[in-house]
C-alpha positions in Angstrom: 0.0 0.0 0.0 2.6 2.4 0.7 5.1 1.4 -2.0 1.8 2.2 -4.1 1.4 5.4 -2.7 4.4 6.6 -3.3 4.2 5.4 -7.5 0.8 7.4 -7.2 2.3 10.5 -5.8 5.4 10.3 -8.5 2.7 10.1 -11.0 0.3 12.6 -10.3 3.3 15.3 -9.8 5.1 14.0 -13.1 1.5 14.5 -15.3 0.8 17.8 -13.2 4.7 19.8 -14.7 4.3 22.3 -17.2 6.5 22.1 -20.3 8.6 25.2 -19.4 11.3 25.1 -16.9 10.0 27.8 -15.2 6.6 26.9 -14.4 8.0 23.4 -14.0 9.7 24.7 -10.9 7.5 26.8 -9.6 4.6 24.1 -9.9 6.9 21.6 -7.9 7.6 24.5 -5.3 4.0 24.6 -4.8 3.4 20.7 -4.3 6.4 20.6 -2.3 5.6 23.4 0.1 1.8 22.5 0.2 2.5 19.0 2.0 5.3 20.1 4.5 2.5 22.6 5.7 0.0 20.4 5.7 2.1 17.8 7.6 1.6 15.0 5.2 2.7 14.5 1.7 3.3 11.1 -0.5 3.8 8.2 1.4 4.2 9.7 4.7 2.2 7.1 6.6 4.2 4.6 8.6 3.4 1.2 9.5 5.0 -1.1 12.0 7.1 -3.6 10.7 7.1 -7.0 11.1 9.1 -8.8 13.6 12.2 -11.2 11.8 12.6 -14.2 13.4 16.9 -13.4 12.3 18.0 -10.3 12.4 20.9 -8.9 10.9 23.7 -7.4 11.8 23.2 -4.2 13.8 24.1 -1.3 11.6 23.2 -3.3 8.2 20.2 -2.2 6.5 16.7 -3.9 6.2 15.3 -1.8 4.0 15.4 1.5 1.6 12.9 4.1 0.3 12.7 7.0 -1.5 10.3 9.3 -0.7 11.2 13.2 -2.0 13.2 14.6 -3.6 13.7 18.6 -2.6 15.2 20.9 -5.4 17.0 23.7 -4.5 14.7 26.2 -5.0 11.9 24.3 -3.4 14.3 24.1 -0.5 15.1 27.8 -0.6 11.4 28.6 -0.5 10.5 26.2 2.4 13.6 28.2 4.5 12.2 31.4 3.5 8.6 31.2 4.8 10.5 29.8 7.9 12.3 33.5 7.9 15.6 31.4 8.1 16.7 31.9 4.5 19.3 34.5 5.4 21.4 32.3 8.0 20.3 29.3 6.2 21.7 29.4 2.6 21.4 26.1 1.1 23.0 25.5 -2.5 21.9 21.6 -3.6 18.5 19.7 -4.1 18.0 17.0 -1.3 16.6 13.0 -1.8 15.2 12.0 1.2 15.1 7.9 2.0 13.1 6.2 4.7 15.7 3.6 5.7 14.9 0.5 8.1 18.1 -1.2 9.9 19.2 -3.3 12.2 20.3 -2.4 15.6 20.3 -4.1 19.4 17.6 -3.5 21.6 17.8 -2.8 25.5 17.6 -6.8 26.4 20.4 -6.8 24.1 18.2 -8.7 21.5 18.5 -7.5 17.8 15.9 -5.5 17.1 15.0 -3.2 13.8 14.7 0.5 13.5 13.7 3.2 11.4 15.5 6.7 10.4 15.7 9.1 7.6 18.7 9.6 5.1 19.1 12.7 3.2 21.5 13.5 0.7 22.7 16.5 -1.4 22.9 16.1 -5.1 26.4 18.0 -4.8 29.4 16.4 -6.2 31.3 16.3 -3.1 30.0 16.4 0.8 31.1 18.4 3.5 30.5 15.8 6.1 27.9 14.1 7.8 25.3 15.4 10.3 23.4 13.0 12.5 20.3 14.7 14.1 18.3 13.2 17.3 14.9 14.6 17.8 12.6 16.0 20.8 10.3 13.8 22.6 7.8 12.6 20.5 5.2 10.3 21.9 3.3 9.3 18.5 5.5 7.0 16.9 4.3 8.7 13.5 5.5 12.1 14.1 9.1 10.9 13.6 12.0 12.0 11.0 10.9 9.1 8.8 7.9 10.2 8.1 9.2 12.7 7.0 7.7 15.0 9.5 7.7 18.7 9.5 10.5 19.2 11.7 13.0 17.2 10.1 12.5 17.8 6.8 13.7 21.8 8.1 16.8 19.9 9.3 17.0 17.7 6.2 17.1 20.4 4.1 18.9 22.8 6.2 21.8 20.4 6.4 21.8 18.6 3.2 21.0 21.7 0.9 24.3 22.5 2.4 26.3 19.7 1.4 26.3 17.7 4.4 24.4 13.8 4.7 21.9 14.3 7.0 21.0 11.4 9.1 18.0 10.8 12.0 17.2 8.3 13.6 13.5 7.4 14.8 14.6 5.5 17.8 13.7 2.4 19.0 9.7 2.2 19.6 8.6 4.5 17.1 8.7 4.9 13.3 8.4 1.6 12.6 10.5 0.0 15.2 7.9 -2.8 17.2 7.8 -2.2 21.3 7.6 0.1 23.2 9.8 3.4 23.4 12.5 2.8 26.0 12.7 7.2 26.6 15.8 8.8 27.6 17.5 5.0 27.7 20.8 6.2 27.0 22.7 2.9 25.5 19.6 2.0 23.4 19.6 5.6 22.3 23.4 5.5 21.3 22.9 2.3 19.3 20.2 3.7 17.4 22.4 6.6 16.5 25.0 4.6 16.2 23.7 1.7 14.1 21.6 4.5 11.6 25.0 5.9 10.6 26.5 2.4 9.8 23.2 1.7 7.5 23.9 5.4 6.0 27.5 4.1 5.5 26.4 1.1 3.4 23.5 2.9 1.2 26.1 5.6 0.3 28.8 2.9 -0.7 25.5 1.6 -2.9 25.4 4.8 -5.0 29.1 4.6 -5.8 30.1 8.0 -3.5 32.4 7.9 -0.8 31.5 8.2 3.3 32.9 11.0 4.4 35.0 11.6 7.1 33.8 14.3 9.0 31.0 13.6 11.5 29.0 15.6 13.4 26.3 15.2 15.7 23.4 17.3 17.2 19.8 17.0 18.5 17.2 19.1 20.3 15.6 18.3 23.9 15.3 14.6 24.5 18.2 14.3 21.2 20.4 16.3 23.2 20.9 13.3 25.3 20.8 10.9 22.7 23.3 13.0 20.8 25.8 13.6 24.2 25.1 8.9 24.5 25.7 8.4 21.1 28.9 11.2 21.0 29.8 8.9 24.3 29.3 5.4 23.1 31.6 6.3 19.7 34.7 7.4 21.6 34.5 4.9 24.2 34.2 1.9 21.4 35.3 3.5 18.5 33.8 2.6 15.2 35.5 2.8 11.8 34.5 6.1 9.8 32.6 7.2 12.2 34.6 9.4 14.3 32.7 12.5 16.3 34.1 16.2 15.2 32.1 18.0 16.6 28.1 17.9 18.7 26.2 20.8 19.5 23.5 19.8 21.8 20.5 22.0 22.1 18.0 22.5 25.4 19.1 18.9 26.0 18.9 16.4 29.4 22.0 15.5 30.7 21.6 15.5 34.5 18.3 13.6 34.7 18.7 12.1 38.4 20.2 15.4 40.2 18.9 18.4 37.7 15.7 17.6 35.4 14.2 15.7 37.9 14.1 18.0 40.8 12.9 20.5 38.4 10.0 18.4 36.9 8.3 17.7 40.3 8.0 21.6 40.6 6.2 21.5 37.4 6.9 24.5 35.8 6.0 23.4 32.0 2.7 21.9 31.4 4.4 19.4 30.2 6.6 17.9 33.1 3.9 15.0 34.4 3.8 13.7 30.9 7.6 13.8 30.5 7.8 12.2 34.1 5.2 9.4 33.2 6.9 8.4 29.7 10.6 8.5 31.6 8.4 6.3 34.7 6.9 3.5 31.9 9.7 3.5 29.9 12.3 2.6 32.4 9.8 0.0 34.4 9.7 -1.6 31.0 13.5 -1.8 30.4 14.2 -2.8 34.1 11.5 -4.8 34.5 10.4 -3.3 37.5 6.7 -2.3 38.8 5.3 0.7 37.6 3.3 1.3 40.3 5.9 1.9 42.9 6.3 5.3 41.5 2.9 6.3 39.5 -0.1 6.2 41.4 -2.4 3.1 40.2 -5.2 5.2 38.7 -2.7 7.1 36.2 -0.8 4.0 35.8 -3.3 1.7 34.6 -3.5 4.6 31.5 -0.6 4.2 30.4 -0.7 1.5 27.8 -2.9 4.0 25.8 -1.2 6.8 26.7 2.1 5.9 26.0 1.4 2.8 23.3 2.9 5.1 20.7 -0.8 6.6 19.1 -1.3 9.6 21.1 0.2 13.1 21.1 1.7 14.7 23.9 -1.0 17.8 24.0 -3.3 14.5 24.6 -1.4 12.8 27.1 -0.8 16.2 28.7 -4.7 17.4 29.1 -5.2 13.4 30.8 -2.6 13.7 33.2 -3.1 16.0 36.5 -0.8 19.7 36.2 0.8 18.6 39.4 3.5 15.8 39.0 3.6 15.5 42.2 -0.4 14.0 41.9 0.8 11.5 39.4 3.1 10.4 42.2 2.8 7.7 44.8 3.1 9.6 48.1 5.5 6.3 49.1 7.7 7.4 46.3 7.5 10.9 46.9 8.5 10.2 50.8 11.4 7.7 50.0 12.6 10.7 47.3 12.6 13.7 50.0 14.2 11.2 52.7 17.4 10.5 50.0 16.3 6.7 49.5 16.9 5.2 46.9 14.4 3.5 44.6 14.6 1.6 41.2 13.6 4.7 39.3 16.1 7.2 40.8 18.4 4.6 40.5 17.5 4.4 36.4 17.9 8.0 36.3 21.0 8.4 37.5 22.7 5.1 35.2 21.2 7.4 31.9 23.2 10.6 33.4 24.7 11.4 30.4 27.0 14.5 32.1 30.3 13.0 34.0 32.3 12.1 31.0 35.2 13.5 29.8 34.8 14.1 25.7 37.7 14.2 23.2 35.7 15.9 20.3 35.0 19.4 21.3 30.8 20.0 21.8 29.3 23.4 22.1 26.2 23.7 24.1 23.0 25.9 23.2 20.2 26.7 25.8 17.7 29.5 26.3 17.1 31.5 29.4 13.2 31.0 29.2 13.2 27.7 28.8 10.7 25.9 31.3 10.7 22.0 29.7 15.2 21.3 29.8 16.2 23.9 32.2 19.3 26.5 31.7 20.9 25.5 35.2 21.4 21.4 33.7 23.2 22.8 31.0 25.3 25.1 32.8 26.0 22.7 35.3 27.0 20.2 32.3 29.1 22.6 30.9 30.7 23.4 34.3 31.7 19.6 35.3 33.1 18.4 31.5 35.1 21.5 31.6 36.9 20.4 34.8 37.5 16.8 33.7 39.6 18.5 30.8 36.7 18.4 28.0 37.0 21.2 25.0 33.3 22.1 26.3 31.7 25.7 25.7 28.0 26.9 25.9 25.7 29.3 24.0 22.8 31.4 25.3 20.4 32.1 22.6 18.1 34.6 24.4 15.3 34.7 26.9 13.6 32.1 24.2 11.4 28.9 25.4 12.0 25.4 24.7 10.9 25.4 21.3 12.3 29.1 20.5 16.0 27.2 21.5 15.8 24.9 18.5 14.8 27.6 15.8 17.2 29.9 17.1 19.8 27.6 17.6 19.8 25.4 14.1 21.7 28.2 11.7 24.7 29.2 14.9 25.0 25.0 15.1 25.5 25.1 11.0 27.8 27.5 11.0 29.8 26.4 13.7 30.0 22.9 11.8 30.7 24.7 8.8 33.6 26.5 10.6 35.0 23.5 12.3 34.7 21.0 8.5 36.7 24.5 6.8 39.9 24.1 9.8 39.8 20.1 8.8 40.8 20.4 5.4 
């Protein structure tokens, strides 16, 4: 059905061009921009795959789709009603693939995955960009899709020159299971095991991998970018050494900094992000849920979190207090300094108290409620003084998603700067 969709959609655009290269373009512009707005687009629905009773080998690919092709000035048009056309000059058309692979799941069983692959039609690439998205909760609204979100980063990246590569992560897209959120080693090997399928379909189309790799990724891909930046220094994997990673309004100190700071609630959001981290963690440590959510929420939570609903949703069915969706037991243990199973989850997917070789420059906003300024600061502040080339960025008094839009042309540029000293 989807493989169909997509042979409709090629046909309908290829009867629909006018005969003169003008019109031509400006009637793909139109189609082009007209889906991204609307969110959709050929072939953007995404089905769970089937479960192989072999997998392969993590990092070889399962599976490869086209689905767009960007021209450059459909590219430059999509920027421009973004206002980022200025500080985001692109210069190269972008094909986007849907690519399934194989990685290892947190039971360390093989498992597959989903990501997105975008490449420049430019004769030689700057380097490689692998970009971890926000918390998503709807295992649709993922970079595979494509959706909205990514595509900005596809093209912002690869209409520059660089592969762009984004993982789904496991759970959503169509990975089977649940999402395993903010599970730092299952995190890094979807990262991880994406770039070594991007490796392989590259070598397919004759060009060369190239050397440079970057990596950078907004909110909850802030701490899959720092896991994944972690994962590849501590077991080094060929061609795919880290440059350079520019985190942005990421989570790093989950059991000291985030956590504290979501039980004050000061984002709407902060029970819903608490109850994902809660069922997501029970799930890979096989431990009961209901020590630490209250039963009447908990019992929710296969809906709420089985990978169909938005976060606005799970959000308006949650209480605003986090401290409501909280046994008081928990709550008691937690102001006493006990330890539980959960606190003890969050502090094994710390992703802070390492000491990186490639440099990493981090971005934050001072009116940001959902990652708080004073985990970044504090990250900054401890890899400095284990020796790591570690600097931050304020972008403004901007909210959470104010720090991605404002951040996305200073990471370029920086990247851009760094691949120009490596030549």
């Amino acid at each position: 059905m989807a493989a169909n969709a997509v042979r409709d959609c090629r046909r309908a655009t290829t009867n629909s061009r006018p005969k003169r290269p003008a019109l031509r373009r400006l009637a793909t512009a139109i189609l082009a921009i007209s889906a991204t707005v609307a969110g959709t687009g050929c072939d953007s629905n995404i089905e769970v795959a089937a479960v192989d009773s072999t997998a392969g080998a993590p990092g070889s690919l399962r599976s490869v789709r086209r689905i767009g092709y960007y021209p450059a000035v459909v590219s430059r048009l999509l920027l421009r009603r973004a206002g980022l056309s200025e500080s985001l000059p692109i210069e190269h058309g972008v094909v986007v693939y849907r690519v399934e692979y194989w990685t290892t799941g947190p039971d360390a069983e093989g498992v597959h995955a989903s990501g997105l692959v975008a490449i420049p039609r430019s004769k030689d690439f700057r380097g490689v960009v692998s970009y971890q998205h926000p918390t998503r909760t709807d295992r649709g609204s993922v970079p595979s899709t494509p959706s909205k979100t990514a595509l900005f980063v596809a093209i912002a990246f690869a209409g520059h020159g660089y592969i762009l590569v984004a993982p789904d992560y496991l759970g959503l897209g169509s990975s089977p299971g649940r999402h395993p959120y903010l599970h730092s080693a299952s995190e890094a090997s979807a990262v991880v095991d994406l770039l070594g399928a991007a490796v392989e379909l590259v070598r397919q189309k004759d060009r060369t991998w190239p050397e440079l790799l970057f990596l950078t990724g907004f909110s909850q891909g802030g701490h899959a970018s720092l896991a994944a930046h972690r994962a590849l220094e501590a077991a080094p994997v060929e061609g795919l050494r880290v440059t350079a990673t520019a985190p942005i309004a990421g989570t790093y100190n989950l059991s000291g900094i985030q956590f504290p700071k979501a039980l004050e609630g000061a984002s709407e959001n902060h029970p819903a992000y608490l109850g994902y981290l809660a069922t997501g963690y029970a799930h890979v440590y096989d431990e009961p849920i209901t020590t630490v959510i209250r039963e009447r929420y908990a019992q929710q939570f296969d809906t709420l979190y089985g990978g169909s609903m938005s976060m606005p949703d799970i959000v308006s069915a949650l209480p605003s207090d986090p401290k409501e969706l909280l046994r008081p037991e928990f709550l008691t243990a937690v102001s006493a300094g006990q330890e539980t199973w959960f606190t003890r989850a969050m502090t094994e997917n710390d992703v802070f108290s390492w000491t990186p070789h490639a440099p990493i420059r981090f971005y934050y906003g001072r009116g940001d409620q959902d990652s708080p300024m004073e985990d970044t600061r504090f990250t900054v502040e401890h890899m400095q003084s284990r020796g790591g080339r570690v600097s931050l960025v304020d972008v403004g008094d901007v909210d959470h998603n104010g720090v991605a839009f404002a951040a996305v042309p200073l990471v370029r540029a920086w990247f851009d700067s760094v691949a120009a000293s490596s030549q």
